[in-house]
C-alpha positions as CSV (number, residue, x, y, z in Angstrom):
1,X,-9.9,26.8,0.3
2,X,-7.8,29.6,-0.2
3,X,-6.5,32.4,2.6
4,X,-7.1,35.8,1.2
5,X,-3.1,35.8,1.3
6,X,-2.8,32.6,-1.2
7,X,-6.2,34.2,-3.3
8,X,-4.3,37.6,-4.2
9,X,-0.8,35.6,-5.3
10,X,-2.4,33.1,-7.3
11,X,-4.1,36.5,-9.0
12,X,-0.9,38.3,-9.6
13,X,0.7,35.2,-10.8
14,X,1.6,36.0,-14.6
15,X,-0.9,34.1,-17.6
16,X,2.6,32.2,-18.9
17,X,2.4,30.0,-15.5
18,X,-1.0,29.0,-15.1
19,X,-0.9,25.9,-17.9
20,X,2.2,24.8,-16.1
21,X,0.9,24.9,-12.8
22,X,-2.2,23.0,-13.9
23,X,-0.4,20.3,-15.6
24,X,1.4,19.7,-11.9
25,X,-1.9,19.4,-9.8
26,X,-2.7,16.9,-12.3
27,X,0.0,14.9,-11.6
28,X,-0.3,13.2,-8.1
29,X,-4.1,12.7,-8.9
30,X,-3.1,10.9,-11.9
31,X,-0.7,8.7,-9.3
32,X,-3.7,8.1,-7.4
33,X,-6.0,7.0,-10.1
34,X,-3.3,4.8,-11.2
35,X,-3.3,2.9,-7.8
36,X,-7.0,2.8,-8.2
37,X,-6.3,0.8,-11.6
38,X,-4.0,-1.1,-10.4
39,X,-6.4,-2.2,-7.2
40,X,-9.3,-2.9,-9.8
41,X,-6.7,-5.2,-12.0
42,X,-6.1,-7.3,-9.3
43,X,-9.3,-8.1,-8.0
44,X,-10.4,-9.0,-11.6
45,X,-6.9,-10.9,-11.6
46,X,-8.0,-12.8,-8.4
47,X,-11.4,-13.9,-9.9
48,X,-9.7,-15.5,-12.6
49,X,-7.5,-17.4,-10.2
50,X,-4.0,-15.2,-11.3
51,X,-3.2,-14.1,-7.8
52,X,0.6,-14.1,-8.6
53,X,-0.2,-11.3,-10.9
54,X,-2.8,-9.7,-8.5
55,X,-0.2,-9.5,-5.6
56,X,2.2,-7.7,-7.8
57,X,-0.7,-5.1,-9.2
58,X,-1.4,-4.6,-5.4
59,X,2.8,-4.1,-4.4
60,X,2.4,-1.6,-7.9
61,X,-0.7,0.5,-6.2
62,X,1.4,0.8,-3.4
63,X,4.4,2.5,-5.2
64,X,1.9,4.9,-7.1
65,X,0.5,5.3,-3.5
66,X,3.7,6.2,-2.2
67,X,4.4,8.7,-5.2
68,X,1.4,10.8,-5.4
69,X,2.0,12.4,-1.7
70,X,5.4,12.8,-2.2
71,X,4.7,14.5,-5.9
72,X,2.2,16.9,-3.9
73,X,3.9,18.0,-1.1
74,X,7.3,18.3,-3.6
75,X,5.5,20.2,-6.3
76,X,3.2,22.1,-3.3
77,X,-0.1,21.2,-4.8
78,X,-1.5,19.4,-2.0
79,X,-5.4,20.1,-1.8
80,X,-8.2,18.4,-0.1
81,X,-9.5,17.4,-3.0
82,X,-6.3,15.3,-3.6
83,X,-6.6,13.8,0.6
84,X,-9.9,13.1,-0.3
85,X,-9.6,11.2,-3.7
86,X,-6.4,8.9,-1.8
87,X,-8.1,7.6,0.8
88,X,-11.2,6.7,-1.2
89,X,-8.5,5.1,-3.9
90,X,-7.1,3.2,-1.2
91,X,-10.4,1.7,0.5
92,X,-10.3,-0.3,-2.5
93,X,-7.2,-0.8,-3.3
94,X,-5.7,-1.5,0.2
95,X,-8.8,-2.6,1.1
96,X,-11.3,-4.4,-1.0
97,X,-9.0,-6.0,-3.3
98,X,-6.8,-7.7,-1.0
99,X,-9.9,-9.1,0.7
100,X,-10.9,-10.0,-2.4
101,X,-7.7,-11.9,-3.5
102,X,-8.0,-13.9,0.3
103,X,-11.6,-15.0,-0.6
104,X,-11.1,-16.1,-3.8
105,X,-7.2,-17.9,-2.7
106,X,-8.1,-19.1,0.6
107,X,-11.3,-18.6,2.2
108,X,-14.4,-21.0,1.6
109,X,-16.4,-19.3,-0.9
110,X,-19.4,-21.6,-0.1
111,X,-19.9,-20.6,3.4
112,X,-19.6,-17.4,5.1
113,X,-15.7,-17.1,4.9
114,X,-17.0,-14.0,2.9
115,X,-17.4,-12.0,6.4
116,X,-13.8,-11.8,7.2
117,X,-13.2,-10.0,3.5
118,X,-15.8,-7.4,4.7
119,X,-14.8,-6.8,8.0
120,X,-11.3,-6.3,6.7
121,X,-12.5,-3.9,4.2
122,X,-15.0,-2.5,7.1
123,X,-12.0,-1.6,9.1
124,X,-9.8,-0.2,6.1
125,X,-12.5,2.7,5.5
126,X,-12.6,3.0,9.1
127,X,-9.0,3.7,9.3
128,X,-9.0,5.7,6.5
129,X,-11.7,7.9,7.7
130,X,-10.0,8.5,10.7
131,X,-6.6,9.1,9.0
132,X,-8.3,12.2,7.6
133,X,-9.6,13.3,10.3
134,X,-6.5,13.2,12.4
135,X,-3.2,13.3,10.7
136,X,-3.6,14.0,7.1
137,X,-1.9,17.7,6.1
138,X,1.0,17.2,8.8
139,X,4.2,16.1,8.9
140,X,4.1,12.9,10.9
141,X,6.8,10.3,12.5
142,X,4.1,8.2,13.3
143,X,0.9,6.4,12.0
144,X,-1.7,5.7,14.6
145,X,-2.6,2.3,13.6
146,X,-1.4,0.2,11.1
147,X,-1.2,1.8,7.5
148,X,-4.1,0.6,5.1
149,X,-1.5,0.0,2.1
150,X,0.7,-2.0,4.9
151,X,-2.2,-4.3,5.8
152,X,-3.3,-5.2,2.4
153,X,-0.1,-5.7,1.2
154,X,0.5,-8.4,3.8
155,X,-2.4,-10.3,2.7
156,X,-1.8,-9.6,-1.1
157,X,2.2,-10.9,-1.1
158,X,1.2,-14.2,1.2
159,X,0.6,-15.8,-2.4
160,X,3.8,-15.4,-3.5
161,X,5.4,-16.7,-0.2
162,X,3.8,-19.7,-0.7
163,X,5.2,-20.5,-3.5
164,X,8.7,-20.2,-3.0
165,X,11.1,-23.3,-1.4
166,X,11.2,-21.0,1.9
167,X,7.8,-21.9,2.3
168,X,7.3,-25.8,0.8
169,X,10.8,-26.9,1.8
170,X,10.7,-25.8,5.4
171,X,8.7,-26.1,8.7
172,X,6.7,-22.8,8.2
173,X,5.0,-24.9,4.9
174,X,3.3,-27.2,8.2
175,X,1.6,-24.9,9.6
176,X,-2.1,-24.2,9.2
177,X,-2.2,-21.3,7.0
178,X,-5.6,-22.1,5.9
179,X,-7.0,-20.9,9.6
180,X,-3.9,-18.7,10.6
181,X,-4.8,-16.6,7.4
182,X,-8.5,-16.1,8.7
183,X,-6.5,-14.9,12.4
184,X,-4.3,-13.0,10.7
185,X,-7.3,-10.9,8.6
186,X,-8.7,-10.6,11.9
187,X,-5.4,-8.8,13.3
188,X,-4.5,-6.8,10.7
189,X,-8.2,-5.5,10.6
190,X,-8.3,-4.6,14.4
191,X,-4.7,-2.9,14.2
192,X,-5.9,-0.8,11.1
193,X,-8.6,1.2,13.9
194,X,-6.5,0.8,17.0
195,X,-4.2,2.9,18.6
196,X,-0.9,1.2,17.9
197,X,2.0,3.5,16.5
198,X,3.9,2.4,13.6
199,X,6.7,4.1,12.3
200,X,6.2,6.4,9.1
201,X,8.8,5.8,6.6
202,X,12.6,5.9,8.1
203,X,14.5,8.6,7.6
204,X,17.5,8.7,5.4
205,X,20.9,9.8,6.5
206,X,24.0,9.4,8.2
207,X,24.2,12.4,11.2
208,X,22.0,10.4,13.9
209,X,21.4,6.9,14.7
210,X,18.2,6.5,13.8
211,X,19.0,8.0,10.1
212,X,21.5,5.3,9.8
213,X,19.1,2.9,11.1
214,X,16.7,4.2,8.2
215,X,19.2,4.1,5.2
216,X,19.9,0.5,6.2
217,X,16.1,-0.1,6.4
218,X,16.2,1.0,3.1
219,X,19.1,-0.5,1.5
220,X,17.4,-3.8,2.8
221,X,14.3,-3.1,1.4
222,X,15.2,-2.5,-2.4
223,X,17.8,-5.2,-2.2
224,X,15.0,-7.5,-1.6
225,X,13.0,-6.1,-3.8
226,X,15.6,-6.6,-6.2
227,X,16.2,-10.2,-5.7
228,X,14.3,-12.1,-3.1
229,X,10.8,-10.7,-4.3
230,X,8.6,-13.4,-3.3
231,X,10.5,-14.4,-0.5
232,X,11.4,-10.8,1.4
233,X,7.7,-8.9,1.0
234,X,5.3,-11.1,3.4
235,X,7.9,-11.9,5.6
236,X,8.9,-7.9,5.9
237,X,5.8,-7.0,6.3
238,X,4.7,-9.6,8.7
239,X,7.9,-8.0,10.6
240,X,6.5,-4.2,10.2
241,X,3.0,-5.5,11.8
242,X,4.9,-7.3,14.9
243,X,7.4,-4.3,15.5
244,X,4.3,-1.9,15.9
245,X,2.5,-3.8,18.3
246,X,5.8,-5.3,20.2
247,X,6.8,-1.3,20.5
248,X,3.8,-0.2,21.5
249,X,3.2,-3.3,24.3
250,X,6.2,-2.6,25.9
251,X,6.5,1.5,26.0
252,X,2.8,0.4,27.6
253,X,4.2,-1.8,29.6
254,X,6.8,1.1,30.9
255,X,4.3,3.9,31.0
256,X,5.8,5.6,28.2
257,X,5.3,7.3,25.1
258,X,7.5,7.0,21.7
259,X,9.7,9.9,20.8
260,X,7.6,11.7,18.2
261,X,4.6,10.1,19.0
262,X,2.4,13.0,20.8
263,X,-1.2,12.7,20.6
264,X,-3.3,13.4,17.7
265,X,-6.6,16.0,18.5
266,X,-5.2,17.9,21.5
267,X,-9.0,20.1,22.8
268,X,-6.4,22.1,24.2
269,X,-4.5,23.0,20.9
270,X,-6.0,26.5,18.8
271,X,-3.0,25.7,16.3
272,X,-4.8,22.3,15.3
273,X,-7.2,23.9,12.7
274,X,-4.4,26.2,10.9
275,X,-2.4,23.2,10.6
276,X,-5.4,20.9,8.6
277,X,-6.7,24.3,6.8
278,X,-2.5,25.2,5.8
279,X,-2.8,21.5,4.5
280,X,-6.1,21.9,2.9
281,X,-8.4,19.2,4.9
282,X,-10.3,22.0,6.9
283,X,-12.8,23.8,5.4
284,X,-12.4,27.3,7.3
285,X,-14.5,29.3,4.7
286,X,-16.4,31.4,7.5
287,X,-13.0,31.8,9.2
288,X,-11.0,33.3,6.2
289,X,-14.4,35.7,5.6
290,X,-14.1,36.9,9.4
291,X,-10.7,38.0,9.2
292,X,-11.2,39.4,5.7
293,X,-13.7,41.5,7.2
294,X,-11.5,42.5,10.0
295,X,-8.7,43.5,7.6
296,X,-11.3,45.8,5.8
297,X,-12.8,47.2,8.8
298,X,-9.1,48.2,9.9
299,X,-8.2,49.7,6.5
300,X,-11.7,51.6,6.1
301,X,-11.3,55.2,6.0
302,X,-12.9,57.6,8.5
303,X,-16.5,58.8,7.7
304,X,-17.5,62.2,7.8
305,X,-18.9,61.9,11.6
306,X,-15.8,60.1,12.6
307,X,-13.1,62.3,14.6
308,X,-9.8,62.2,13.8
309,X,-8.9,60.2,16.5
310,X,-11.2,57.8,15.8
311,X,-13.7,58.8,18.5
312,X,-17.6,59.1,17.4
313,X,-19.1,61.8,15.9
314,X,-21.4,62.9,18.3
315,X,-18.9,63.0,21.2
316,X,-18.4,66.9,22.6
317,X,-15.5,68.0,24.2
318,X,-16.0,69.2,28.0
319,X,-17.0,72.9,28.5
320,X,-13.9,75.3,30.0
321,X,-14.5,77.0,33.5
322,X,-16.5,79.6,31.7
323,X,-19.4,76.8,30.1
324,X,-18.2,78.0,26.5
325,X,-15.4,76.0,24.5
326,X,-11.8,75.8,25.7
């Protein structure tokens, strides 16, 4: 909802704007309703046994995940409506469809393999949920539990892994996938609601060393995107998902806290609600009307019983020595 503030610019704003303006809030919801295509493509990918092409319509809801934020907060058209619609997009997306690409590639779809697909799901709302509740709207260094898009990806780009000489060629091929896969649906979903920080995405420059850390993060990243597809993303990602949790172990372990990483919901903290309602996630409807009413109370003129100072209209002076008026 608007501030009074917000309401009278967006009135004085000239006619020639509005269509433009428009057109731009369109534009990271169409993003978002891209992943969601994308997410429904590869489950209906998965049932027809093309999970090659449903990892990489998962890794493509995950750019257009990326972009619509980013196209918001760029084009300042972030809304609630907009936090909203994203984290429903991605309980299917992120959630439901790479379940759904595990039950249909590896799990036993005879038995009840079909639990771990819903309890991975389960915990993806659950996480989402939460996200909205405590860090959408704000700038963040931090997630507080592993990232929904970073979890399904994991599962969705195992697939491709498997299928490159990395995987058949080596020792890692030996291994029991077939029940490590059902463990490792099992730790993504309980990182998704726990408390374990991961890093947001690195920062890119050159002044500190964490900014150079981040551009060579990033360098990395689109060089392996570039030309070790199926061989960099589940192995990166299966990194990501061990860093958090390693991090996070060992600050435990030495009874501290990463830089950046404060808590969330602070009962102490009055700023909390003017930074979700700034970001639009807090309805504060009552609150804007209170202090609109305070602004008009303060601006009202004097009525004809009011003194000139303000006092009330039946106030009377003190009498002089003599009982009469001074």
């Amino acid at each position: 909802m608007l501030t009074p503030t917000q309401a009278r610019r967006q009135q004085n704003r000239p006619d020639s704007d509005r269509p433009r303006n428009r057109g731009v809030i369109i534009l990271p919801n169409g993003f978002t309703l891209m992943s969601l295509f994308f997410g429904m493509f590869a489950i209906v990918a998965a049932s027809r046994s093309e999970f090659d092409t449903a990892g990489l319509y998962i890794v493509f809801g995950g750019i257009c995940d990326a972009l619509d934020g980013r196209v918001a907060r760029a084009t300042g058209t972030g809304s609630r409506f907009g936090s909203e619609l994203d984290s429903l997009v991605d309980a299917i997306t992120f959630g439901l469809a790479p379940a759904m690409i595990m039950y249909f590639a590896v799990l036993n779809r005879n038995g009840w393999d079909w639990i771990f697909a819903f309890f991975f799901t389960a915990c993806a709302v659950i996480r989402l949920a939460r996200f909205n509740v405590e860090q959408a709207g704000r700038a963040k260094k931090y997630f507080h539990g592993l990232p929904s898009p970073a979890a399904g990806m994991t599962l969705a780009t195992y697939y491709w892994f498997s299928q490159t000489p990395l995987y058949n060629q080596t020792v890692v091929g030996d291994l029991n996938w077939t029940t490590g896969l059902r463990g490792l649906m099992l730790l993504l979903s309980f990182l998704m609601i726990s408390n374990v920080s991961y890093p947001a995405v690195p920062t890119v420059g050159f002044r500190k060393i964490s900014e150079v850390l981040g551009t060579l993060v990033v360098i990395a990243t689109f060089l392996g995107v570039l030309f070790l597809r199926k061989e960099f993303y589940f192995p990166a990602l299966i990194c990501y998902v061990l860093y958090g949790l390693a991090k996070t172990v060992i600050f435990g372990l030495l009874d501290r806290v990463p830089r950046g990483d404060s808590p969330v919901i602070d009962d102490d903290d009055d700023e909390e609600p003017l930074l979700l309602t700034a970001a639009g996630v807090v309805d504060t409807g009552i609150e804007a009307r209170q202090r609109s009413h305070r602004r008009k109370r303060r601006r009202r003129p004097p009525g004809p019983g009011d003194s000139s100072h303000g006092g009330s209209g039946n106030f009377s002076p003190p009498s002089g020595p003599t009982g009469g008026q001074p």
